[in-house]
N, C-alpha and C positions, 0 to 999 in steps of 0.2 A: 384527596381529603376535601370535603365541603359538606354545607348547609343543606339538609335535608327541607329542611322545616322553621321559619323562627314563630314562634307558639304566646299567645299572649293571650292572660287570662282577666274575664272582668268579675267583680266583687257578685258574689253569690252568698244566700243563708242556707246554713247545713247544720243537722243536728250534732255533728262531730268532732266541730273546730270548740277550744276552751278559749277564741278571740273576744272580747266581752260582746261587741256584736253582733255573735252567729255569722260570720263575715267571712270567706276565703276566697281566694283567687287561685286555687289551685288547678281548677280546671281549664287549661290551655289549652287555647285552638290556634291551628297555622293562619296566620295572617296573608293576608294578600297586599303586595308592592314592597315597596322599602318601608323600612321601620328605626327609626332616628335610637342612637344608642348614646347615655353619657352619661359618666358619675351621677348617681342620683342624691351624693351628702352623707353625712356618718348614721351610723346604724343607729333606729330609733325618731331617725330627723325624716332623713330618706328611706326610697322604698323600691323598687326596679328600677335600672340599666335604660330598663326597653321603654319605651315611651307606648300610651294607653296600656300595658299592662300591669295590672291591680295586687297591692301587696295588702295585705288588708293587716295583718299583725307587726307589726315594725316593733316590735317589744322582741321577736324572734325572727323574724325576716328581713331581707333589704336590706338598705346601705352602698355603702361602696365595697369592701369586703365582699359581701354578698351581692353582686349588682345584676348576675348573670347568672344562671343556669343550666349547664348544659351538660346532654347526656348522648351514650353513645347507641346507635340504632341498633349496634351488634348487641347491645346489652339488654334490650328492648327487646329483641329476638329470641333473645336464650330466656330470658323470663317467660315469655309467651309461649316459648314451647313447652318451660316448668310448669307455669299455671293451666296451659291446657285453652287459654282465648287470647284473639286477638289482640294486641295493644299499638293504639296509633303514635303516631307521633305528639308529643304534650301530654302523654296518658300519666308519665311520671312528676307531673310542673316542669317539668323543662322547658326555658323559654328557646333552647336551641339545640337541636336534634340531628347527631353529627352522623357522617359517613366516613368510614377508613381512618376514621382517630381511636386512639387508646386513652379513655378520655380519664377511668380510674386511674392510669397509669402515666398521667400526664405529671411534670414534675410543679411541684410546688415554685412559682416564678417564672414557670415557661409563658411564653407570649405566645400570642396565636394573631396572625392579619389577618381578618374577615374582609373578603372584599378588597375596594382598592383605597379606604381609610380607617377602617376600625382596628385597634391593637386592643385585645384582653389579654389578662396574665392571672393565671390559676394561682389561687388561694389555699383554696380546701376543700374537701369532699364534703356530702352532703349530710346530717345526722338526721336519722327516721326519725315524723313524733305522729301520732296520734290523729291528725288531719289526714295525713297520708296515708296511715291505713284504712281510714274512715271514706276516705276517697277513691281507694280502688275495691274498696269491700272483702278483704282479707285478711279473715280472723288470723292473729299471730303477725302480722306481717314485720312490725319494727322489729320484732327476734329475727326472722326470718332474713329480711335485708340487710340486718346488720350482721348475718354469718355471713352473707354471699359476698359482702366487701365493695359488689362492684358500683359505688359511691357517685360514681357521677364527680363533676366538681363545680364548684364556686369559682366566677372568676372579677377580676376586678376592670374598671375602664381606663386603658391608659392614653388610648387616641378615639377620643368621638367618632360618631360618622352614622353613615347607615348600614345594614346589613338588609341582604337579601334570601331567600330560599334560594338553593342554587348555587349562591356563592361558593372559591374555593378558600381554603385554609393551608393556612400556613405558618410553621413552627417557625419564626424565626429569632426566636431566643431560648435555649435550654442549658439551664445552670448542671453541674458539673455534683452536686452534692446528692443526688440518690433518694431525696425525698417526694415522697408523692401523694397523691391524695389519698390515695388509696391509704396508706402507710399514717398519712394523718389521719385518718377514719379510723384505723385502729387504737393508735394512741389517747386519741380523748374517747372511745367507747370500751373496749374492751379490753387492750393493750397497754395498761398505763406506764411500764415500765419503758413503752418507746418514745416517748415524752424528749428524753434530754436528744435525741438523736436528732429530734425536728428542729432543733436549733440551725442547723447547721444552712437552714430556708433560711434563718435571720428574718428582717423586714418583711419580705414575699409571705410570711404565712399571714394568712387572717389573724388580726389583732389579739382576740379574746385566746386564740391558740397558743402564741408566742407567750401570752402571759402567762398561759397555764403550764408551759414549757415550763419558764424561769419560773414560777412559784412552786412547781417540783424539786427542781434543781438543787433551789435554794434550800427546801423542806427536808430533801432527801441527802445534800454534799454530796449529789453525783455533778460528774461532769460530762 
């Protein structure tokens, strides 16, 4: 398992983002040398992980929650061969573009070692909006991505450091509870009944998830 690619995007005007600025950074390119990783602050304050790369909406991006992004190349492959053209590495905003991970499938709180100091720990899978379809040029696509599931994930910073293209990875924490990002994609899109199940991540999910767990919960008397 390793680092294909770590992919940082700088602030661009597009007619597709609703940012008040016209502003995204979704368009990621592989960087060259090491690229400094760390908490970047609560959502809304903060805005990427990765250091020069550009969050331009922080009303819906960024944070620590959100610090990272990254997706699997196998996943990037089976799209490209759906859509019919190539797709690079960072063609999805992924600021990190894996090899021999199952990254949909990665569990809610798993940790990952990049390299020989960075720790990330998966949050949540990714939800489609608007920029992102605007950005690969594909009518329908947030339907579309949201059937196929394969999410991607959200991860958070729990040891600093740098990362490399090339680097290898390594699981060296996986909770025992069956929840995954994938599983959280469904839950807050389409899924809502799998809601109370995400609890079982506790703390490791992304904040705004856990909340909407327990405000089901609560709403519905399931447990």
């Amino acid at each position: 398992m390793k680092l294909l690619s770590v992919n940082l995007g700088r602030p661009r005007q597009v007619p597709y983002t609703n940012q008040p600025d016209g502003l995204t950074g979704i368009d990621k390119q592989p960087a060259e040398g090491p690229v400094p990783v760390a908490a970047p602050g609560p959502k809304g304050v903060g805005a990427s992980g990765l250091a020069g790369d550009a969050v331009c909406d922080t009303r819906y991006h960024g944070g620590d929650d959100q610090a990272v992004y990254a997706y699997a190349r196998e996943d990037l492959d089976a799209w490209a061969r759906e859509l019919g053209r190539p797709l690079a590495n960072g063609s999805f905003g992924e600021n990190i573009t894996t090899d021999g991970l199952d990254v949909s499938g990665a569990l809610i709180g798993e940790r990952w070692r990049i390299g020989p100091t960075v720790v990330l720990e998966v949050t949540s899978g990714r939800i489609p909006c608007a920029t992102f379809q605007g950005h690969l040029g594909e009518r329908g696509w947030v339907r579309r991505f949201t059937q196929k599931g394969a999410t991607g994930a959200y991860l958070r910073v729990i040891e600093p450091g740098e990362i490399w293209a090339g680097d290898p990875v390594e699981i060296v924490h996986r909770p025992d509870h069956g929840v995954t990002a994938a599983m959280q994609f469904r839950a807050v899109t389409t899924e809502r009944e799998l809601l109370p199940r995400l609890l079982a991540a506790g703390t490791a999910l992304h904040s705004e998830t856990l909340a909407k767990a327990r405000t089901y919960v609560a709403e519905h008397g399931v447990r």
